[in-house]
C-alpha positions in Angstrom: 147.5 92.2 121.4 146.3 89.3 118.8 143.1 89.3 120.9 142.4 92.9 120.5 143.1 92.7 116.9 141.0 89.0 116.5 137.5 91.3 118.4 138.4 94.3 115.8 138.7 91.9 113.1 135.2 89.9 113.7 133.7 93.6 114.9 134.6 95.1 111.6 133.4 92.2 110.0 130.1 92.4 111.4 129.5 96.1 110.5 130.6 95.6 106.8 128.2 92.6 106.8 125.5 95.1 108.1 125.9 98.2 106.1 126.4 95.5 102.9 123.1 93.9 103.0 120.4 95.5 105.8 118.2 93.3 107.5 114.8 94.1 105.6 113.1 96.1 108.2 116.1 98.8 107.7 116.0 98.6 104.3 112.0 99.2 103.6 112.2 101.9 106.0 115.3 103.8 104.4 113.7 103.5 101.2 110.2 104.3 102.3 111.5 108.0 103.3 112.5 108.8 99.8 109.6 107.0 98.5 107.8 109.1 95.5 104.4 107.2 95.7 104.1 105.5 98.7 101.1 103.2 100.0 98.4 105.1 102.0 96.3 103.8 104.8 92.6 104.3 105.1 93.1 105.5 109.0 95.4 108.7 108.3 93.6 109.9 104.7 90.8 112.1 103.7 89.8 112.0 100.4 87.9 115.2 98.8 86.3 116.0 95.5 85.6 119.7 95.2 83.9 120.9 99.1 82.5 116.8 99.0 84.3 114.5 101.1 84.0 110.5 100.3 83.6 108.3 103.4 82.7 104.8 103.1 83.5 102.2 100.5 84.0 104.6 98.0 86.8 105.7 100.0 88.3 102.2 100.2 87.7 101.7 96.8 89.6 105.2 96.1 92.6 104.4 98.5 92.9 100.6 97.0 92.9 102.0 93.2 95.3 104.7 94.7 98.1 102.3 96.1 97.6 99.8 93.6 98.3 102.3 90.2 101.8 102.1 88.5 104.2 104.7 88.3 104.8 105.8 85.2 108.0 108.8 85.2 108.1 111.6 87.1 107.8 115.2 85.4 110.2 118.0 85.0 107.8 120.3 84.3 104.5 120.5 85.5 101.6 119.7 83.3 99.0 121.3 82.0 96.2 120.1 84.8 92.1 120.3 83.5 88.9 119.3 85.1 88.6 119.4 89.1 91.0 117.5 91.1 90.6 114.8 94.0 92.1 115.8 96.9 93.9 112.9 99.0 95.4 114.5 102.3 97.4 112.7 104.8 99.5 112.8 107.4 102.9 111.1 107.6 105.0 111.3 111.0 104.4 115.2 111.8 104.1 115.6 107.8 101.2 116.9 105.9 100.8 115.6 102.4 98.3 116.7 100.0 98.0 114.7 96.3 96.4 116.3 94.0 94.9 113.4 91.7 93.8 114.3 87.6 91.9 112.0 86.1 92.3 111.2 82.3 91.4 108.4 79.9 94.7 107.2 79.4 96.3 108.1 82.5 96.4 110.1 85.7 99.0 112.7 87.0 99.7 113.1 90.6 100.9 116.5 92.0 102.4 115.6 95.5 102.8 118.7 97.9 104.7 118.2 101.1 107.0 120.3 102.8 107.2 123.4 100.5 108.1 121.2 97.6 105.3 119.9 94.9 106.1 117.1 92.9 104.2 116.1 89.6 104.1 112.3 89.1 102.2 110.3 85.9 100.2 107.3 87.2 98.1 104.6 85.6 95.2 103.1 87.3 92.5 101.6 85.0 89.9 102.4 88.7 91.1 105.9 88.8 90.8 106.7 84.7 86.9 105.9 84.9 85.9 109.0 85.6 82.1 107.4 86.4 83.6 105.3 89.3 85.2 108.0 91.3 82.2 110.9 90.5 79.2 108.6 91.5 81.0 109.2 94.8 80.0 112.3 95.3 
């Protein structure tokens, strides 16, 4: 009997320990599914500008601008969008994901469609704002 309960104890122990603090792996991944603005990879994205794709280093240069920008807030209610958008489409597990990027001087909103939800984000990215850096792309 003390056995059983000594194993139960140490068990019990173990799981509270686990579900308390998460080895790192577990945590990055739980939070990486509710993620708002995650980092892309070059390998899984197209990046589009109109009907003109960008391939190359202005692709890299795109993606590294992308993942490096700060989040700002996340909208209520979408914003009024001007000018043509780039176009970032990827694929996450068996998930397509489209951003929608808008360029402005002082800052760029995001419009993240996946699922059958869209989600409008506000970004800033001194790369992305130039609007000379991004068009001599295409």
């Amino acid at each position: 009997m003390t056995w059983f309960f000594i194993i139960s104890l140490v068990v019990i122990s173990l799981v509270k320990i686990i579900i308390a603090c998460p080895p790192n792996f577990l945590a990055e991944r739980l939070v990486g599914k509710f993620e708002l603005h995650p980092k892309l990879e070059e390998k899984d994205v197209t990046i589009r500008v109109g009907e003109n794709q960008i391939e190359g280093q202005d692709k890299n240069e795109v993606l590294r601008s992308f993942n490096e920008a700060v989040f700002l807030n996340r909208y209520d209610l979408f914003p009024k969008t001007d000018g043509t958008p780039l176009v970032i489409e990827t694929k996450k597990g068996s998930k397509d994901i489209t951003f929608l990027v808008y360029r402005y001087n002082d800052h760029v909103d995001v419009f993240k469609q996946y699922k059958k939800t869209t989600v409008a984000y506000r970004l800033l990215s001194d790369c992305l704002q130039e609007p000379s850096r991004v068009e001599a792309a295409y």
